[in-house]
RODO-2510 file (C-alpha; in nm, 4 decimals, decimal comma):
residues 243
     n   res          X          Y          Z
     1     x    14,9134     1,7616     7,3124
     2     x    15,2133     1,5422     7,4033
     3     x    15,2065     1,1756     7,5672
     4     x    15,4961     1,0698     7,6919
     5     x    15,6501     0,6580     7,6864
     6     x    15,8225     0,6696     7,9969
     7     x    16,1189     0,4878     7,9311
     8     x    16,2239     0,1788     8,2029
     9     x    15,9004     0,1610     8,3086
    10     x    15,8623    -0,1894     8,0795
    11     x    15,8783    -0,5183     8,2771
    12     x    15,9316    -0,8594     8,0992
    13     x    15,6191    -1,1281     8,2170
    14     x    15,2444    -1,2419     8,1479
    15     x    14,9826    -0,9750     8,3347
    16     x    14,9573    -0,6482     8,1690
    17     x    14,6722    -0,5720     8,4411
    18     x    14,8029    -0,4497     8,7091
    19     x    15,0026    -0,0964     8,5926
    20     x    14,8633     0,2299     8,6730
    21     x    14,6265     0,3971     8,4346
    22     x    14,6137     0,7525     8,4604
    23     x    14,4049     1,0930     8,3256
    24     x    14,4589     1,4413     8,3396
    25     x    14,0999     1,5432     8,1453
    26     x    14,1246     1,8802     7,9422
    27     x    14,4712     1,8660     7,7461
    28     x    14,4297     2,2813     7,6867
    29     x    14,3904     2,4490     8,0304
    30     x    14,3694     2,8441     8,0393
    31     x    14,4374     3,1096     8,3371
    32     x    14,1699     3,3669     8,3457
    33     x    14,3593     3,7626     8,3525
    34     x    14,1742     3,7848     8,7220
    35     x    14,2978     3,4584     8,8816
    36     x    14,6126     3,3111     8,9326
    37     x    14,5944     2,9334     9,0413
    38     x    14,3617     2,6385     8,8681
    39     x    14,3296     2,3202     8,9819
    40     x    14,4399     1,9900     8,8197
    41     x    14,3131     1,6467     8,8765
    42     x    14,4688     1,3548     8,8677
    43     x    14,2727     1,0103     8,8053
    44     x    14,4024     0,6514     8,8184
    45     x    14,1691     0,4015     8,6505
    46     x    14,4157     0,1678     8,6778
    47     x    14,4568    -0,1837     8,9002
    48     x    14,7336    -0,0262     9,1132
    49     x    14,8280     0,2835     9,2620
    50     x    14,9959     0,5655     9,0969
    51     x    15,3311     0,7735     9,1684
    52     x    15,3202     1,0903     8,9640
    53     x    15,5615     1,3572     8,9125
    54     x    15,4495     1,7016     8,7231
    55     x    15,6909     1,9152     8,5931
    56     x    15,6234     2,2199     8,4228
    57     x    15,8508     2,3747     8,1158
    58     x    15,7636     2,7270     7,9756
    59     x    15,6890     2,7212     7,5766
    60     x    15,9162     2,9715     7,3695
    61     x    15,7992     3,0726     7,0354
    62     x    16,0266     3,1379     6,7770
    63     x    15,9500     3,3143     6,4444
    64     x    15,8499     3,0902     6,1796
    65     x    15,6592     2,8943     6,4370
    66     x    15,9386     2,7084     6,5486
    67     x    15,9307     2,6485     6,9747
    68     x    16,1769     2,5643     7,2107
    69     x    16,0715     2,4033     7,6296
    70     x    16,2514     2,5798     7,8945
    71     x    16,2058     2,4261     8,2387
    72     x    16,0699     2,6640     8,4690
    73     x    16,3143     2,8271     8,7747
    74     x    16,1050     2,6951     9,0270
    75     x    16,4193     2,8815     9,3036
    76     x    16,3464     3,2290     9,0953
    77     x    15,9868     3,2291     9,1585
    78     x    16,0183     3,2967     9,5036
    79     x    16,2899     3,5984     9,4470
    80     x    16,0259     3,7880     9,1781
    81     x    16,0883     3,5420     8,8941
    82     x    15,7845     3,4720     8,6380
    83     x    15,6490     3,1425     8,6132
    84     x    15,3987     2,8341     8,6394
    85     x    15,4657     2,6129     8,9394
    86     x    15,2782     2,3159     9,0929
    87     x    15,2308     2,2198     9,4353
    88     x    15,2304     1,9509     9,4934
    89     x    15,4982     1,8174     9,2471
    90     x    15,4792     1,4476     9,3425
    91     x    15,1079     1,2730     9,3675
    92     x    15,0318     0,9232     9,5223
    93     x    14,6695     0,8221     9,3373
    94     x    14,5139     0,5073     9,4943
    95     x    14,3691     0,2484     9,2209
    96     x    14,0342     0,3680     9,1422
    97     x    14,0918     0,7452     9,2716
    98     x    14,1730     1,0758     9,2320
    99     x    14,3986     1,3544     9,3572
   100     x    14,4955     1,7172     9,2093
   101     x    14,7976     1,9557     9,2066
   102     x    14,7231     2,3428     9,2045
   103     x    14,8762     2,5271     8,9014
   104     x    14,9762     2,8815     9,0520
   105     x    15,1266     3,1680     8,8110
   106     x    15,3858     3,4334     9,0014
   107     x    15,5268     3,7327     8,8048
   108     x    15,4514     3,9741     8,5954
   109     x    15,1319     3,8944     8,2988
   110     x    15,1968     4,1867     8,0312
   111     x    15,2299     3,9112     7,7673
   112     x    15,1016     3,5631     7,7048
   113     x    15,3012     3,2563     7,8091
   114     x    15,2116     2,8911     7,7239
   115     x    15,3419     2,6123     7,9559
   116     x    15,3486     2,2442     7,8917
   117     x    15,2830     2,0814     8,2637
   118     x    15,3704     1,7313     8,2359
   119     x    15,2198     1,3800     8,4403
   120     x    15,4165     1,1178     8,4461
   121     x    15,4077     0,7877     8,6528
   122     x    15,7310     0,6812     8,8241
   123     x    15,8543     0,3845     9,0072
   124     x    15,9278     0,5008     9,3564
   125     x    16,2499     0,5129     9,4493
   126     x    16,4891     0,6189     9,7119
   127     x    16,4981     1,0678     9,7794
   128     x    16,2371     1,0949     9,5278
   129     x    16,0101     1,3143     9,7063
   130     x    15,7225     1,0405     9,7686
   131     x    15,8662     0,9838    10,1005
   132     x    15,7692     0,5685    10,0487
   133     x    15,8560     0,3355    10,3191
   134     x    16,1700     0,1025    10,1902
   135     x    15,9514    -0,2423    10,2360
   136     x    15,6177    -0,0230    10,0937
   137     x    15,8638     0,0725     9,7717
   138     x    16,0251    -0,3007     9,7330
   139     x    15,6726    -0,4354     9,7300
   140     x    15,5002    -0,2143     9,4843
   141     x    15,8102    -0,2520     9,2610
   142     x    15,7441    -0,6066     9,2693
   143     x    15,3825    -0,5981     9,1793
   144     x    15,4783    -0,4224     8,8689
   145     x    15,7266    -0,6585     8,7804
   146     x    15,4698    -0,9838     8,7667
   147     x    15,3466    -0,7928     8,4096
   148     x    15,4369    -0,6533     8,1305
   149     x    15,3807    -0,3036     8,2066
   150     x    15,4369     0,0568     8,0431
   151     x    15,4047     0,3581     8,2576
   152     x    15,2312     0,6072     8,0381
   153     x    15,2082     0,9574     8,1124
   154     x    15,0956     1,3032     7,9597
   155     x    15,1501     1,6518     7,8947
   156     x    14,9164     1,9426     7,8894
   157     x    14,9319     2,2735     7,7911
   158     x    14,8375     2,5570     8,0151
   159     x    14,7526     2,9022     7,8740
   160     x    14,7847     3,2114     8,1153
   161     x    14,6468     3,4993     7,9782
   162     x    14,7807     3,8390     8,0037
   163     x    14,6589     4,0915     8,2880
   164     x    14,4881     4,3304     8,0051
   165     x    14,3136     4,0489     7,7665
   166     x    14,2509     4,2311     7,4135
   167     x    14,1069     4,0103     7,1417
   168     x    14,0961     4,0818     6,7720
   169     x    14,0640     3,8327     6,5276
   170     x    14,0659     3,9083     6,1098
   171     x    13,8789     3,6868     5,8934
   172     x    14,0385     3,6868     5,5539
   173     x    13,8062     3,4734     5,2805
   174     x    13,9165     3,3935     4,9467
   175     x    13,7541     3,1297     4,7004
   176     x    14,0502     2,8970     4,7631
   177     x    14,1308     2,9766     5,1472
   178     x    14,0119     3,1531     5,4354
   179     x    14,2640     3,3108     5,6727
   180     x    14,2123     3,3565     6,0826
   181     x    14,4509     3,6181     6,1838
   182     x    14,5028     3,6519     6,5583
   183     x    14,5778     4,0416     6,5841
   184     x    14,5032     4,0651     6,9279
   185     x    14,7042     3,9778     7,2212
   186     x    14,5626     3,6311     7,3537
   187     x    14,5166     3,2788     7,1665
   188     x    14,1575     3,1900     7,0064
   189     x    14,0460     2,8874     6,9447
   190     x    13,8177     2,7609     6,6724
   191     x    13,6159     2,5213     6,8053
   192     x    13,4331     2,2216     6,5631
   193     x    13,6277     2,3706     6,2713
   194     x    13,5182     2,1485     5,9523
   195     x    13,4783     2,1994     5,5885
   196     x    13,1685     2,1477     5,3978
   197     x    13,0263     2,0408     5,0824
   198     x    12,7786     2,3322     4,9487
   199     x    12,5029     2,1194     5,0508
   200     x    12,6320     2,1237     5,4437
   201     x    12,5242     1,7195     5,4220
   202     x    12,9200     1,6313     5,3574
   203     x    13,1563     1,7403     5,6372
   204     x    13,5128     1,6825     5,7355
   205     x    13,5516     1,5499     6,1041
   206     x    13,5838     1,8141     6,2895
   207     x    13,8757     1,9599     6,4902
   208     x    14,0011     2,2600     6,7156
   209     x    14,2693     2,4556     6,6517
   210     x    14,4285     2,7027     6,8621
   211     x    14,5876     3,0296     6,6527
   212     x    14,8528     3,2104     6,9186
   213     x    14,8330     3,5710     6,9330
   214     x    15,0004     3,7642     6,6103
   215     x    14,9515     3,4553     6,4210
   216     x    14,7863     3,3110     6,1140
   217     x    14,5990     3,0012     5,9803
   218     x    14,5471     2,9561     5,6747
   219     x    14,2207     2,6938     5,6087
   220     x    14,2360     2,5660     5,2635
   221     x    13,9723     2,4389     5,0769
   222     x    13,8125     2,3475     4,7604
   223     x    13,5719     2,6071     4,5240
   224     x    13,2633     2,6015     4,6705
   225     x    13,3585     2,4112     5,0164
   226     x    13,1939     2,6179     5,3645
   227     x    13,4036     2,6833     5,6617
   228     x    13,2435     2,6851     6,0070
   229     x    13,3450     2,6781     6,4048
   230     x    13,2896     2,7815     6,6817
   231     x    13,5292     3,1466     6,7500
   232     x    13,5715     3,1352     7,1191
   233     x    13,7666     3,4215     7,2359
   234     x    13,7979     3,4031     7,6207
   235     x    13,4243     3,3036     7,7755
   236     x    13,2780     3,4244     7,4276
   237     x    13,1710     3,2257     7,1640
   238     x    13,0367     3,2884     6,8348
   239     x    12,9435     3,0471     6,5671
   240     x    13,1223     3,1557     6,2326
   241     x    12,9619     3,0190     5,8906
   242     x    13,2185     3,0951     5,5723
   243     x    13,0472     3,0352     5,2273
***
């Protein structure tokens, strides 16, 4: 989950009212094996209205869980490249409203690919794609300028699954660990993971984690501490208990 400080986007003066507030909802979104596009919305509870460019940069994995963002080839998608592209790349959202890009996959799906797809508010400015009316852009640049105002904006990961989904996850328990292995081809999530006192009335807040396919986590915890979630693996999900 990544949220941006867009930098330049700070104005020196007294009203801090007035920016653009936006939301994206689900920071995790996933591509079902039988569909190719999702939608994505867009909502501004801000004071004034929003100009938002999404850009989209494919998530390498490197062994020893290092990762690397490559920004999608949005000109080799439409020569048989594989990627994640959004249309439209450049949202106006009123004060108070909504709009949405579609997410749409091209290529090839014999493997899992994470994307990060990325929301963030812009001044308007001259050949930027919004297309703004000189006096329109002038003004609105303005407004902003009466406050103090940051621009915030955020990133979200998309998940497209592979054409032929195969899960397989290994439970490994141990008095001082338990061990999720991912040995199947598609990410899991444990959902409301938290650790327990025997009695189940003491709990850590809980949290999701996502385990990539071919990976591990290791869940550490005390002699006599429960692990439970939720093991959702695609639409399935099964409540796991871990004494």
């Amino acid at each position: 989950m990544s949220k941006c400080l867009i930098a330049g986007a700070a104005f020196l003066s007294s009203s801090a009212g007035a920016a653009p507030v936006i939301s994206i909802g689900s920071m995790f979104d996933y591509l079902a094996p039988e569909k190719s596009t999702l939608l994505k919305q867009v909502r501004n509870t801000g004071e004034s209205t929003a100009f938002v460019k999404v850009s989209i940069s494919e998530i390498i994995y490197r062994e020893g869980g290092d990762s690397e963002e490559r920004p999608v080839d949005l000109k080799s998608l439409g020569t048989g490249g594989v990627g994640l592209m959004a249309s439209p790349m450049r949202l106006i959202v009123p004060a108070g409203g909504v709009q949405a890009t579609r997410l749409l996959f091209r290529g090839e799906r014999d493997v899992e690919r994470h994307y990060r797809v990325r929301f963030i508010p812009v001044l308007p400015d001259l050949g930027d794609g919004f297309a703004l009316p000189d006096a329109q852009r002038e003004q609105y640049k303005d407004e902003l300028q009466a406050g103090v105002n940051v621009l915030t904006g955020y990133g979200a990961i998309t998940i497209v699954r592979p054409r032929a989904v195969h899960f397989d996850t290994r439970i490994d328990k141990a008095t001082d660990q338990v061990v999720v292995r991912n040995q199947g081809n598609s990410t899991i999530v444990l959902d409301a993971l938290v650790l327990c006192d025997e009695s189940q009335q003491h709990c850590d807040s809980p949290v999701v984690r996502h385990v990539r396919p071919g990976a591990d986590l290791p869940l550490h915890r005390r002699a006599g501490q429960i692990v439970q979630f939720t093991l959702v693996e695609g639409d399935k999900r099964k409540p796991i208990n871990i004494e």
